[in-house]
C-alpha positions in Angstrom: 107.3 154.0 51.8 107.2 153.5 55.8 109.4 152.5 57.8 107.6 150.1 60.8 107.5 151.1 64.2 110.0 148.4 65.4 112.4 150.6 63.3 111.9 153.6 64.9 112.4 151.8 68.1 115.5 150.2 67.4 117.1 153.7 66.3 116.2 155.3 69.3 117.1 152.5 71.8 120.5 151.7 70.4 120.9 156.4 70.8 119.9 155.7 73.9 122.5 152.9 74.7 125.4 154.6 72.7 124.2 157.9 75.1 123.9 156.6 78.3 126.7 158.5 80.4 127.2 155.2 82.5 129.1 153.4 79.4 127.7 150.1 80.7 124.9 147.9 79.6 121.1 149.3 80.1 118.5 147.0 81.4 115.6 146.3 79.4 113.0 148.1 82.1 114.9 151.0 81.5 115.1 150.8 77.8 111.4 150.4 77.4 110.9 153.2 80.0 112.3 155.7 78.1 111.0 155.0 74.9 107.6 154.5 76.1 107.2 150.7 74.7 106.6 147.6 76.2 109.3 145.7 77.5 108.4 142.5 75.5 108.0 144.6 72.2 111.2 145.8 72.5 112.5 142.8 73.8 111.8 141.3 70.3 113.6 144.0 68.5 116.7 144.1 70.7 116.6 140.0 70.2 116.6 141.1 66.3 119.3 143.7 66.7 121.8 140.8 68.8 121.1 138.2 66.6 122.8 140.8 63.6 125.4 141.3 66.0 124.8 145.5 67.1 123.7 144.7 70.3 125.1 142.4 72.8 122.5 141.1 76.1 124.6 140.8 79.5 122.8 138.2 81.5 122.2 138.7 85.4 120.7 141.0 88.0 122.1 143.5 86.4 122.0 142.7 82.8 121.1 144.4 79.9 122.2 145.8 76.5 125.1 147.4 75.0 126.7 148.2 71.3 128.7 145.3 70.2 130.7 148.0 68.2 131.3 152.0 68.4 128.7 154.2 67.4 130.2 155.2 64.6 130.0 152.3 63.1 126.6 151.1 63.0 124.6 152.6 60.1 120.9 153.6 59.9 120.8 151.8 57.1 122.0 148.4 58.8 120.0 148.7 61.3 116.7 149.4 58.9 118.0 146.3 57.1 118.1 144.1 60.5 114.6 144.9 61.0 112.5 145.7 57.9 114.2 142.8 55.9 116.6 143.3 52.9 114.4 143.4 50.3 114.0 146.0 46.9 111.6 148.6 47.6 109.7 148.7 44.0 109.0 145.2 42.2 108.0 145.7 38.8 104.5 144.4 38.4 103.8 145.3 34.9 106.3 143.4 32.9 103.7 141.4 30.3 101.3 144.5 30.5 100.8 146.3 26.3 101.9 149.2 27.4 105.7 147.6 28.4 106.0 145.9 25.5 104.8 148.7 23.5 107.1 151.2 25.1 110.0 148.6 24.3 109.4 147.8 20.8 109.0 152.0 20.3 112.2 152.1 22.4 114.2 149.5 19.9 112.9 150.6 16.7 114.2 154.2 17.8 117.6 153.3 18.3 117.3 150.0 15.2 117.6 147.1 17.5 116.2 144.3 18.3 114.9 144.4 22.2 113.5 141.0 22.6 114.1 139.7 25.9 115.8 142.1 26.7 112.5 143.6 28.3 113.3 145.9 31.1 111.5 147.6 33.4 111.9 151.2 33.1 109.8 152.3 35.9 111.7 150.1 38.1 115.2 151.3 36.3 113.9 154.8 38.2 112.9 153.7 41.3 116.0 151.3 41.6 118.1 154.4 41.0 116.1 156.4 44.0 116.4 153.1 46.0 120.3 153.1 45.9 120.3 157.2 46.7 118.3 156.2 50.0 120.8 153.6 50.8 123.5 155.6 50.5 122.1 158.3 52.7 121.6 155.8 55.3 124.9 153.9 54.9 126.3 157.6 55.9 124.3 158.8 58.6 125.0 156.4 62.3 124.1 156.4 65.4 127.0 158.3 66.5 126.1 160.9 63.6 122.7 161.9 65.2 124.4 161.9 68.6 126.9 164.6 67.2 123.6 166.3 65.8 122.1 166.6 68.8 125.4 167.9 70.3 125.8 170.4 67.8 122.2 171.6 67.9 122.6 171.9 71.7 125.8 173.9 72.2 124.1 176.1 69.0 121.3 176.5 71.5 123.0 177.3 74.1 125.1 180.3 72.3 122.7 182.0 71.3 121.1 182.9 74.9 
């Protein structure tokens, strides 16, 4: 599993805006400056993350971006979702292959049942179960959360000269 580009691009500009020391909106040469991307790539992402609401685009000379809500409250995993799509990870495939159905009717005559239709997946029973860990890690981890990292990491730095 990878995560697209425009991902990556979104998390870092929306660190930047939640950052910037001017608490004001950040203007789209500026955005694409510092995360070395062109402005009408990131343009399209930014477009994304407004549409979802993250982001909010102040018209004018001096227009640009800014967090619709705190820090704190937008999730990587939101913003992964805004981008990449809401979709499962892991699609079983192999449903109506002889080895499911083999594995199932070995499976039901273990425990004396009868399993038909009531076919599952058990690959994708695993991989659904590793799917909802990863959310979960990213429903807990924000943008304000790597900010506090990097804060942290910092001061530790600083300490030990």
């Amino acid at each position: 599993m990878q995560f697209s580009k425009s991902t990556d691009y979104a998390l870092h500009a929306l660190i930047h805006l939640a950052h910037s020391e001017r608490r004001h909106n950040i203007g789209i040469k500026e955005l694409s400056a510092t995360l070395g991307v062109s402005e009408s790539y990131l343009s399209k992402i930014m477009s994304k993350l407004r549409q979802d609401g993250i982001v909010r685009a102040m018209p004018g000379v001096n227009g640009g971006y800014e967090l619709v809500r705190p820090a704190e409250q937008i999730t990587f995993l939101e913003v992964i979702q805004v981008i990449e799509g809401r979709q499962h990870l892991f699609e079983c495939s192999n449903l109506n292959s002889q080895q499911h159905r083999l594995l199932a009717e070995e499976t039901a005559s273990e425990r004396n049942q009868d399993c038909q239709g009531k076919s599952e997946c058990l690959v994708k029973r695993v991989m659904d179960g590793a799917e909802q860990h990863l959310y979960q890690y990213l429903q807990e981890h924000t943008i304000q959360s790597v900010l506090d990292a990097a804060s942290k990491d910092c001061n530790h730095a600083g300490n030990k000269k």
